[in-house]
VOMIKOL-403478 format. One record per residue (C-alpha): y, z, x. Coordinates in steps of 0.2 Angstrom, whole numbers. Layout:
! VOMIKOL-403478
<<Y,Z,X>>;
...
! end
This chain:
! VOMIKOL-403478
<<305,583,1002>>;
<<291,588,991>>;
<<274,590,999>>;
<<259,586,988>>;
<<248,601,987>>;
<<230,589,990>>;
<<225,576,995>>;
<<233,562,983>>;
<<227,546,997>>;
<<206,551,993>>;
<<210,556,974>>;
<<215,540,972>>;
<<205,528,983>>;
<<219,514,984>>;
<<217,513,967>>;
<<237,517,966>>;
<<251,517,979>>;
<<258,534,988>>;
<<273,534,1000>>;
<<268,536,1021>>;
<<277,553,1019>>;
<<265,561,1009>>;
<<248,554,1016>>;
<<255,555,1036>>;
<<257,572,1033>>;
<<240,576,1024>>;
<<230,566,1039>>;
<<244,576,1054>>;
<<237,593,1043>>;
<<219,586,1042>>;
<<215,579,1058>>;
<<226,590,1068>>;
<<233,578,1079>>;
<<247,580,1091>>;
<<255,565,1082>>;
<<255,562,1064>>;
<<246,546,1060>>;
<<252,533,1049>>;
<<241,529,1033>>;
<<240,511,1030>>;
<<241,511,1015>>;
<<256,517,1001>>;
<<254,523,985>>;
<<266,522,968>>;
<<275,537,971>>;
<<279,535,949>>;
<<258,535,948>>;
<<257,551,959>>;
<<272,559,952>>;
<<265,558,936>>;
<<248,565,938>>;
<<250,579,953>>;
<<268,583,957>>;
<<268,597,946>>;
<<265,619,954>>;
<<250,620,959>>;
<<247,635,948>>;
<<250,624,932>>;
<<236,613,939>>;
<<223,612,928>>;
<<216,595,926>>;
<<201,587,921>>;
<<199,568,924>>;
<<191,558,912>>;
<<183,540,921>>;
<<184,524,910>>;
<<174,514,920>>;
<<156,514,926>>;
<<146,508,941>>;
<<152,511,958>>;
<<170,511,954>>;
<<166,527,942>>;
<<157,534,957>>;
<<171,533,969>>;
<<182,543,957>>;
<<171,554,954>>;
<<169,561,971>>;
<<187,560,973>>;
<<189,572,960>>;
<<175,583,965>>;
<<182,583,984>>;
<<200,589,977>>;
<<188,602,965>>;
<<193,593,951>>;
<<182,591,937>>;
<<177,573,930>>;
<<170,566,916>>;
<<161,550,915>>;
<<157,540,899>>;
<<145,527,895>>;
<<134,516,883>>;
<<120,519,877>>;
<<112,506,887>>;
<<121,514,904>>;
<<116,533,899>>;
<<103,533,914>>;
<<116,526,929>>;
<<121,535,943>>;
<<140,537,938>>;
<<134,548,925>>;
<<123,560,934>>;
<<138,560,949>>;
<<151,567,936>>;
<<152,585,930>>;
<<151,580,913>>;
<<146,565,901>>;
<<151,557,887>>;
<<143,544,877>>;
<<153,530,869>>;
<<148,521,852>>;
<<140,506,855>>;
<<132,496,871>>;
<<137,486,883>>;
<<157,481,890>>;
<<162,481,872>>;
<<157,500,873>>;
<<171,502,889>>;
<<185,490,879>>;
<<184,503,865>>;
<<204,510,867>>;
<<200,525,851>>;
<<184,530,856>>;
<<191,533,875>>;
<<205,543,867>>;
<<194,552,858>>;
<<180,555,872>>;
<<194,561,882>>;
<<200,574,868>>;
<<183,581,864>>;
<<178,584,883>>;
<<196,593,886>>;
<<201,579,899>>;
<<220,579,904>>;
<<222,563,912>>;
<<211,546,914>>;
<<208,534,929>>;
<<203,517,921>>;
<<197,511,939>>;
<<197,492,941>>;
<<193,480,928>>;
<<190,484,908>>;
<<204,491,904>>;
<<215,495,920>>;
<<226,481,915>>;
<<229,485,899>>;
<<244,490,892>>;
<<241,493,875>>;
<<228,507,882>>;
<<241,514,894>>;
<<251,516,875>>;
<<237,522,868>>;
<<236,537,883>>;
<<253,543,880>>;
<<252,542,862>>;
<<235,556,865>>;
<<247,564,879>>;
<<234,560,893>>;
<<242,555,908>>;
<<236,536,915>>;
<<233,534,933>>;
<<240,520,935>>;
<<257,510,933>>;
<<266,513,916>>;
<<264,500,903>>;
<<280,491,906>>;
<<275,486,922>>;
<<258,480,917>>;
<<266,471,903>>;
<<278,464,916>>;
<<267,459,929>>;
<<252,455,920>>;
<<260,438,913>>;
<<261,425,929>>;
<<276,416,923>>;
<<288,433,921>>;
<<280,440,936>>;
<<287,425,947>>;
<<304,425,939>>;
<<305,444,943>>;
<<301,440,960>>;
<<313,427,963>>;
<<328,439,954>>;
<<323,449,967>>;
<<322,438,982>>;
<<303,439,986>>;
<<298,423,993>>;
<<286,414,982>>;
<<275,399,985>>;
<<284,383,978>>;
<<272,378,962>>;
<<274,373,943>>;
<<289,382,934>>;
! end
């Protein structure tokens, strides 16, 4: 059994899925309880594995945030709680916000507004000009995106978050259903 080396359940915020293993024995370690205590949550172990299960000595990441407002936030003290640095981006309507002073560093992005957070090249490119190694996308924008996790792996940046088969897969409604049914998960009975 590999034990991660931080905290993977507050990195993340939910925002994935870990197994109990790896977060019951972080809260056992953290709270110093007699019992370990189960999470009540579980995380992607493919998500995790991806980003952290690597030596800790070969750790060297830097996070780059592609989203804004208080999801942005969230991450961002995630990061600085597991003394990894993040990078927010933003418009140049958004360059005031608070995610961008929570960061440790900023970006700006070409353009305003939510186009300026659906631009896929000029996240890559904020990502490679700031030295990031890996990007959360939060919720929303481009979180669901699999041409953007593509686009990630192409840059070899790591994507917190499901691959881009699985988005694909379970982004359309119809295929999602039929790969529910093949694998006896009970659906509600609607329009096929």
């Amino acid at each position: 059994e590999k034990r991660l080396g931080i905290n993977i359940h507050q990195c993340l915020y939910e925002s994935t899925r870990v197994p109990r293993e790896f977060t019951t024995s972080y809260l056992h370690a953290r709270h110093g309880d007699a019992e370990p205590r189960q999470c009540p949550h579980s995380l992607d172990l493919s998500s995790a594995q991806r980003i952290f299960m690597q030596p800790r000595e070969e750790q060297q990441h830097r996070i780059l945030i592609a989203n804004r407002g208080e999801i942005a936030i969230r991450v961002a003290r995630a990061c600085a709680d597991l003394n990894i640095p993040s990078v927010a981006i933003y418009a140049t309507d958004d360059q005031n916000t608070l995610h961008v002073l929570r960061a440790d560093q900023s970006h700006a992005l070409p353009g305003s507004g939510v186009s300026a957070y659906l631009d896929i090249a000029a996240i890559i490119e904020a990502a490679r000009a700031t030295g990031c190694t890996a990007i959360h996308p939060g919720y929303g924008f481009l979180s669901e995106n699999a041409d953007f996790v593509r686009a990630c792996d192409a840059a070899n940046l790591r994507f917190i978050g499901p691959d881009a088969d699985t988005i694909s897969l379970l982004g359309d409604k119809a295929s999602a259903r039929r790969l529910a049914e093949e694998c006896a998960v009970p659906v509600c009975h609607g329009t096929e």
